[in-house]
C-alpha positions in Angstrom: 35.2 -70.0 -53.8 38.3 -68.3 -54.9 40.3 -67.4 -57.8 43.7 -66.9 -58.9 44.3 -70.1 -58.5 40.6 -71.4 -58.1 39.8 -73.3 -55.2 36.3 -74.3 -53.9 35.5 -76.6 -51.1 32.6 -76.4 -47.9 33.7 -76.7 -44.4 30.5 -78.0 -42.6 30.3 -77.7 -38.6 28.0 -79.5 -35.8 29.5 -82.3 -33.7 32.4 -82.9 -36.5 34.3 -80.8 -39.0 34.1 -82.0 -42.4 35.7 -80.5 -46.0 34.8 -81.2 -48.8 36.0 -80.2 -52.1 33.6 -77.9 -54.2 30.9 -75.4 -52.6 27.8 -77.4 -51.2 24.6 -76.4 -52.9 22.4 -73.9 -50.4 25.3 -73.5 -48.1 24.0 -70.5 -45.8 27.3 -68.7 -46.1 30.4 -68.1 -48.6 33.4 -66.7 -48.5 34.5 -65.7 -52.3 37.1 -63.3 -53.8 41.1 -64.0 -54.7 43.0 -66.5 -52.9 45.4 -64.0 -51.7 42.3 -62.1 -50.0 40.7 -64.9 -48.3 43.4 -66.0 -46.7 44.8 -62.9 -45.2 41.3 -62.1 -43.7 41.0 -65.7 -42.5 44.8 -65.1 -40.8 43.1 -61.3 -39.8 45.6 -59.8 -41.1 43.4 -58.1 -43.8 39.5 -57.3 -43.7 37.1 -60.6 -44.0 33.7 -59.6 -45.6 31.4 -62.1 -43.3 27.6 -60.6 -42.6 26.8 -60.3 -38.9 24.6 -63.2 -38.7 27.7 -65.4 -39.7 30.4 -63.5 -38.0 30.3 -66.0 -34.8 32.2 -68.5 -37.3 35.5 -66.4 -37.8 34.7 -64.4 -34.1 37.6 -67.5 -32.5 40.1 -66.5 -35.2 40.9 -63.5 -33.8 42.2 -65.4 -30.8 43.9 -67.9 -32.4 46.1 -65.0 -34.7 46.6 -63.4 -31.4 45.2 -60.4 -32.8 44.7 -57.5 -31.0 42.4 -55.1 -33.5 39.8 -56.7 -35.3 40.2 -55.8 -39.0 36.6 -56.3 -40.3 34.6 -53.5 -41.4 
């Protein structure tokens, strides 16, 4: 979920990717803060607070930004 503007929704992942709009109760993982935030870590250009177990699902975005450094703490 983020704020300034609010937006919620759930990406879910196996054989398909679906979105859906709100957060899915007991989703394993969450990715919250301002709008501004989330998106520049999800573009790597900032830090993108994702615990270690999780991490495999923002690992590829690196690649696709064509980043060399990895931001994340």
């Amino acid at each position: 979920m983020t704020v300034d503007p609010d937006v919620a929704f759930t990406v879910e992942v196996d054989d398909q990717v679906r979105v859906t709009d709100g957060v899915a109760p007991g989703a394993p993982v969450a990715l919250q803060g301002r709008t501004i935030d989330v998106l520049e870590g999800l573009s790597v250009r900032a830090p993108l607070p994702v615990d270690a177990e999780y991490r495999w699902l923002t690992d590829g975005l690196q690649r696709t930004f064509e980043s060399a450094a990895d931001p994340r703490p």
